[in-house]
N, C-alpha and C positions, 0 to 999 in steps of 0.2 A: 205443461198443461195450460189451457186457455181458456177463462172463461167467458161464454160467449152471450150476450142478452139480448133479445131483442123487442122493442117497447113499441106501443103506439104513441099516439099523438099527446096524450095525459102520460106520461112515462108509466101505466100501468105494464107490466109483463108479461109477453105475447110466448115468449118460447126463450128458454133456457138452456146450454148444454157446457160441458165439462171434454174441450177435444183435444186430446193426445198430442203433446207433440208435434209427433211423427205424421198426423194429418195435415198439422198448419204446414210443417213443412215442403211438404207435398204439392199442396195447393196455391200457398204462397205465391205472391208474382213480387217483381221487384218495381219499385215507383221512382224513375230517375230524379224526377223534378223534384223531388221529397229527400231525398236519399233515404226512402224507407220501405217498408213492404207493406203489400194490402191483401189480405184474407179478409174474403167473402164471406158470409154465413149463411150459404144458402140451403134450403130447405134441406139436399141429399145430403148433409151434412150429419144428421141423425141417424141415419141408415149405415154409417161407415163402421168400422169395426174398432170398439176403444170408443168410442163415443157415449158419453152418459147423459142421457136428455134427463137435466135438473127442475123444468119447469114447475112441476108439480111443487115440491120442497123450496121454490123461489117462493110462488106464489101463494105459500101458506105462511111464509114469514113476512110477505107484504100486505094480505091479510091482517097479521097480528098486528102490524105496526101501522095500519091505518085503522084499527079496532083502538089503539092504545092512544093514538092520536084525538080520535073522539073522544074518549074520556076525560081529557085533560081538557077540549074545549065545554 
């Protein structure tokens, strides 16, 4: 499983997902100059089957924690 995030410019959270495996694998390409792999998180990435769009539930706990932030200051 992979969790995938994706932030603007303020690291607030724009879109969140939870992808199988068997997706990254899939889509995966391999990065020779890295000796590593690059998975995309592009949009049709939610549409896939197995795919859990977390966004909602990210951004109610960065909510809390920019709520919990102010209080302290």
């Amino acid at each position: 499983m992979l969790a995938g995030v994706l932030v603007d410019e303020y690291f607030r959270i724009m879109r969140a997902a939870l992808v199988p495996f068997g997706v990254v694998r899939a889509r995966a390409r391999p990065v020779e100059s890295v000796n590593g792999w690059r998975f995309i998180l592009r949009d049709d990435i939610w549409k896939l089957d197995g795919v859990e769009d977390v966004t909602t539930q990210l951004r109610e706990v960065e909510a809390d924690i920019e709520h919990a932030h102010n209080r302290v200051l």
